[in-house]
N, C-alpha and C positions, 0 to 999 in steps of 0.2 A: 449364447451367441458365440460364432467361432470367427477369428479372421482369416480372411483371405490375404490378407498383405498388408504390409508394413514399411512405409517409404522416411527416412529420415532426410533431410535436406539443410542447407545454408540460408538464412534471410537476412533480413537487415532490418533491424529494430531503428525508433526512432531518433536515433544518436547516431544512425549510421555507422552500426555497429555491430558485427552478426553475431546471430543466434544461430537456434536450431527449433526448426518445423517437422514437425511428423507428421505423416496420412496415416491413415488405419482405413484398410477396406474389409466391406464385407458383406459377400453375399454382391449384390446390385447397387451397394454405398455407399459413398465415402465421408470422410470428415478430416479436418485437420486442426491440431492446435499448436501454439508457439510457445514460444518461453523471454517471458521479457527478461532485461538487465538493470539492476542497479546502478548508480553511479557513488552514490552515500554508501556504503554498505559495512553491517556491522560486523566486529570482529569473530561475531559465532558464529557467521551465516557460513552454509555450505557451500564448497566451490563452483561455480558456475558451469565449468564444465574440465574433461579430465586433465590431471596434472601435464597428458600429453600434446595438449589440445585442442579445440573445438572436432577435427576431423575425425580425430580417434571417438571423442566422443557417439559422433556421427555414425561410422564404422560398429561401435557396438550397439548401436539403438537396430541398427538394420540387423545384425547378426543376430540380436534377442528374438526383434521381431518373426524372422526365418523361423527361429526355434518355438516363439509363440504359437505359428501359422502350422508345422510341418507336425508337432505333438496336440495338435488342436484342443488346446488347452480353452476352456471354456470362461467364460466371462458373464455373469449373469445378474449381479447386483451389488453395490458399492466395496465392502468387502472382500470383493477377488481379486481385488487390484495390487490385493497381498500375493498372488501367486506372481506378479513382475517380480517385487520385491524380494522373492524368495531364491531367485534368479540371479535379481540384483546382487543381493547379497554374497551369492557363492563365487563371485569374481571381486564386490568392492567390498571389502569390511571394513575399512574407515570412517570413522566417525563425520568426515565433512566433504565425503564423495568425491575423494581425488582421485578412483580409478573410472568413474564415470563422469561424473559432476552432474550437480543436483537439476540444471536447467533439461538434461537431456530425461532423466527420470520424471522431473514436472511435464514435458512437451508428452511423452507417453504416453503417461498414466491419464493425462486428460482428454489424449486424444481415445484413448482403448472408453474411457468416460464417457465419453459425449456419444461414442459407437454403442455404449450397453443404450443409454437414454433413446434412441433413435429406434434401435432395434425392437424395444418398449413398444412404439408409436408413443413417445413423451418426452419433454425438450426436457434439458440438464437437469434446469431449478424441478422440476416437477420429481423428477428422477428422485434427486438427491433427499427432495422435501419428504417424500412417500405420502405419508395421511396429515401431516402437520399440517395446521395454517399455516398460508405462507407471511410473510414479514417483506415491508420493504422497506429499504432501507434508507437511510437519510441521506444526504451526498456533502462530505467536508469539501469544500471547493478550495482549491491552490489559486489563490488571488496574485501575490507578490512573492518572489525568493529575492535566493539570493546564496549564500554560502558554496557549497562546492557542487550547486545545480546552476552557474554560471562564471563563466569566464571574463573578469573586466576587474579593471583595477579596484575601483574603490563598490564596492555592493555593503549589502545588510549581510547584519553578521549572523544572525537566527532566520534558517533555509528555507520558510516557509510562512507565510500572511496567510491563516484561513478561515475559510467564511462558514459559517454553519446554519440555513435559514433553518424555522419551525415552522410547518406547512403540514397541515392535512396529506397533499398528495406529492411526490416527488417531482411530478411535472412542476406545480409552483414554487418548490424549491430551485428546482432547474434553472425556472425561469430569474431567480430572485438572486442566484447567483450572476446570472449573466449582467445583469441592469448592475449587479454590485460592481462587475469588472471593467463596465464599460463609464460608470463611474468614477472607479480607482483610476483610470487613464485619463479622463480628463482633468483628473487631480493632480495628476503626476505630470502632464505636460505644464498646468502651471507652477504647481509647487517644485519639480523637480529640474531642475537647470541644466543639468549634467546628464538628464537618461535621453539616451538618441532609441528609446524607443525599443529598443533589447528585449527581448524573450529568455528564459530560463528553459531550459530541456526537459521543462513538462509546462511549457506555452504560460509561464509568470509572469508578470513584469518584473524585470529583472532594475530594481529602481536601486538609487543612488545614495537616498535617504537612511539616517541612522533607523535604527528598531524603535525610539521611540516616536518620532515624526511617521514612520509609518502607522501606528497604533493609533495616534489622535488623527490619521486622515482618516481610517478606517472607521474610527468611532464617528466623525462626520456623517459619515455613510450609512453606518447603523440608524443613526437618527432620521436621515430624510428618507430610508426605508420603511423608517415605521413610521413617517409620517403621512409618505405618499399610499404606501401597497397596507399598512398594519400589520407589517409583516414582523418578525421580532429576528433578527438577523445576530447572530452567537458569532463572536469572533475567536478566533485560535491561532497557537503559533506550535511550528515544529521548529525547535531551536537547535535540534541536532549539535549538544553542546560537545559532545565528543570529539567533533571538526576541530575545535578551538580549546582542547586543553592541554597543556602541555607536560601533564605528567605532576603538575604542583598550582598551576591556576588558568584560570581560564582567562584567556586574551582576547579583548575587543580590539579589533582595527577600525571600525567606524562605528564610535559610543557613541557620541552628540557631534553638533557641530561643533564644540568650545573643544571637545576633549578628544585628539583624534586616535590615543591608545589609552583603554584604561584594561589595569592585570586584577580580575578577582579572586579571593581563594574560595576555595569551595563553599565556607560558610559563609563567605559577603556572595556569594551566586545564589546558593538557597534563599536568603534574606530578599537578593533584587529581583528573584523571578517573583518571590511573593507578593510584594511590593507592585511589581510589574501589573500585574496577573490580578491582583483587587482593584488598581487605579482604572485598569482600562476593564474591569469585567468581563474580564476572558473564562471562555467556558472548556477549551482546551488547550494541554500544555503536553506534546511531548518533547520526551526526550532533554528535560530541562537541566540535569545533568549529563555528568562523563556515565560510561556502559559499566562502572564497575560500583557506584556510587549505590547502591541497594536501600544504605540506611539515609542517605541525603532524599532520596527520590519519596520516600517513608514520613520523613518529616516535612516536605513537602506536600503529602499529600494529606496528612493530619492537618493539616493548617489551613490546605484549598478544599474545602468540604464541598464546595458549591459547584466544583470542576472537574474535569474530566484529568486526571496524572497517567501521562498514556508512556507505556515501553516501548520501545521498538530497537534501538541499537542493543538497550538493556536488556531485554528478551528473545530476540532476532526466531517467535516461531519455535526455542528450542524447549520439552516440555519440561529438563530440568531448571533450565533457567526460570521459565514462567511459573513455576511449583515454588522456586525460593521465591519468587517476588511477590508471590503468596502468602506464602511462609511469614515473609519480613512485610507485609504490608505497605510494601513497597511503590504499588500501583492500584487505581483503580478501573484501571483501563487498558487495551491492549493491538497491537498492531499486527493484525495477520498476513504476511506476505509466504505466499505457498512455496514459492518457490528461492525461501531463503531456508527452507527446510528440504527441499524436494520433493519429499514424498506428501502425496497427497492419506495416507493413510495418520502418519503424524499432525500433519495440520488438523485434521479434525477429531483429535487424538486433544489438543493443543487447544481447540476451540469448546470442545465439553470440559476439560479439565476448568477453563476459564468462566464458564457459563455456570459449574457446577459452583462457585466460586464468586459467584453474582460480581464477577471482569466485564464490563464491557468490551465488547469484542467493535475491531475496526479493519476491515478489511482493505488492503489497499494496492494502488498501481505501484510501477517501479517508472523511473527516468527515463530507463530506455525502454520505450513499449511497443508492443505489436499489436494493430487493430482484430485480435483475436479478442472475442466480450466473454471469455469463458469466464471474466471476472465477477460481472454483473451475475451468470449464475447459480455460483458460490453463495453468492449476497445473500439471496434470495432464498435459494435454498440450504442453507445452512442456518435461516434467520439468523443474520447478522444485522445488527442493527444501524451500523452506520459502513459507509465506501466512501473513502476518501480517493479522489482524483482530483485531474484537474480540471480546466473548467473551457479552456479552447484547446483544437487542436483533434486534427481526425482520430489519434490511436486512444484521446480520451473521450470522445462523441462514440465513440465505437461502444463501449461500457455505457456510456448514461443512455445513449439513444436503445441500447437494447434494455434498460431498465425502466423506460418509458414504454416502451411496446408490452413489457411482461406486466407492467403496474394495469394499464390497460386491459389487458386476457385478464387477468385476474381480478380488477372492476366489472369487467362481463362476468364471469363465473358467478358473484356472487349474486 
């Protein structure tokens, strides 16, 4: 497959916030993919885009793509996406893509991606899957935040309430999530006094309540789940404890109602997320420490055997970091965000490393997103077991609703 052209452009991500979109044509047609933005983002990730920014960025995605098009460099199956890279390389050799930045290498590579799949006559996941069964994957749903995915005085101090149904098919997951969220609001307009109703910049209720009020309304919920649907509804928290530590202890600004600052040090944190994490039977926990805590995260996860210990600021995607957290048994589980590495060759570089390694692999959105579902065929076709998004909100309906269409094709096929 050769291209004919190469369009890089400006958009605006869900945070009202621009990125960068690339067209790849070829031949009689086209495709485009985006690059979403973080708004949490961990200290390893790559830079978004170049230290000169976004425009330059812009500027050399077209200049590459010229050079793509005009030495008609061939594109034929997922491994030649190392021939960008090779490109890449001979202008940026930094370690965290400050002569390009990682969002305009992710928009690329997956748009030159989705161009090999097409050219196939075969959509992404199919592409990527080759002869594999395919897998799909479960959906962690973002019910409540709070931390630095919203703006208001008083919020929860761990970034994430999340919901995990066990369902046969993703559609009644789907489904099992929404009745959960539509749930959590009518709980929250009684219980919560103070929330006018707020969203979080990945469509959360952005509530008012400490972390542990949140947990027993949520565990309400679990219960009339499995009362009504017999559904078994897993709750999770991303506590994004990095936000809140300050070099020597981690700081609550809304602990309980009694206590409205409490300071822990690392080993009273490892203690209370355990503590936490058995009383409400939580089956996922990331990020329960700061990004540099390796041996805390370790001992954390020797003690939650029955729980998902996921990295994400701690590993940010990068393969030596998820090799030590190997190494130090650190984690048993893992958060894939592509484009906190950029390169799509790494990420799946990152995801056998993990899988060889029996890591659960979690693939997941960013805050500021674009209704671009390349995510959804990642999922699928890299059998990843779990996608975390959110759970309202078009640029996350954009990913579940294409993973209901592919669950679908692939209920026919068999």
């Amino acid at each position: 497959m050769l291209l004919t052209n190469v369009i890089a452009r400006k958009i605006f991500n869900s945070r009202k916030e621009v990125t960068i979109s690339v067209i790849v044509e070829s031949e009689n047609k086209r495709v485009e993919a985006s690059a979403p933005g973080g708004k949490s983002k961990g200290r390893y990730e790559v830079k978004d885009f170049s230290a000169r920014g976004i425009d330059f960025s812009i500027s050399f995605i077209n200049s590459l793509g010229k050079k793509l098009v005009n030495d008609k460099i061939s594109f034929e199956k997922f491994e030649d996406l190392e021939k960008i890279e090779t490109l890449v390389k001979q202008y940026d050799q930094t370690k965290n893509l400050e002569f390009i930045g990682g969002n305009a290498l992710y928009a690329i590579e997956t748009a030159v991606l989705k161009m090999m799949a097409i050219s196939r006559g075969r959509e992404m996941w199919s592409f990527l899957l080759e002869s594999k069964k395919p897998v799909i994957p479960r959906p962690v749903g973002n019910c409540i935040g709070g931390g630095m995915h919203v703006n208001q005085g008083k919020k929860t101090d761990f970034q994430e309430f999340l919901l995990l149904p066990k369902t046969e098919h993703f559609f009644d997951a789907f489904f099992m999530n929404s009745q959960a969220y539509k749930d959590a609001k009518k709980l929250l307009d009684e219980k919560d006094l103070f929330w006018q109703g707020h969203l979080t910049d990945e469509n959360a209720m952005a509530s008012t309540l400490s972390n542990e009020e949140i947990l027993l309304m949520l565990s309400q919920i679990r219960e009339n789940v499995k009362k009504k649907f017999e559904v078994i509804l897993d709750m999770g928290v991303d506590i994004a404890a990095s936000t809140f530590y300050d070099g020597l202890n981690y700081r609550y600004k809304n602990f309980s109602r009694t206590i409205k600052e409490k300071k822990l040090t690392p080993e009273e944190q490892n203690s209370y997320i355990v503590d936490l994490a058995r009383e409400n039977n939580l089956a996922y926990i990331e990020d329960p420490l700061q990004d540099e805590d390796f041996s805390g995260f370790a001992n954390i996860t020797r003690r939650l055997k029955n729980a998902l210990v996921v990295g994400d600021d701690l590993t940010c995607t990068r393969f030596d970091r998820v090799q030590k957290a190997i190494r130090d048994k650190a984690i048993n589980a893992l958060i894939i965000k592509p484009n906190q590495v950029g390169s799509l060759i790494e990420t799946k570089k990152v995801i056998d490393l993990a899988k060889k390694n029996e890591i659960v692999t979690i693939i997941s959105h960013r805050s500021g997103e674009t209704q671009d579902n390349a995510l959804a065929h990642f999922a699928v076709g890299w059998r990843i077991p779990f996608i975390k998004t959110g759970i309202i909100g078009p640029e996350r309906l954009a990913k579940l609703n294409e993973i209901l269409r592919i669950e679908r094709d692939v209920r026919q096929e068999i």
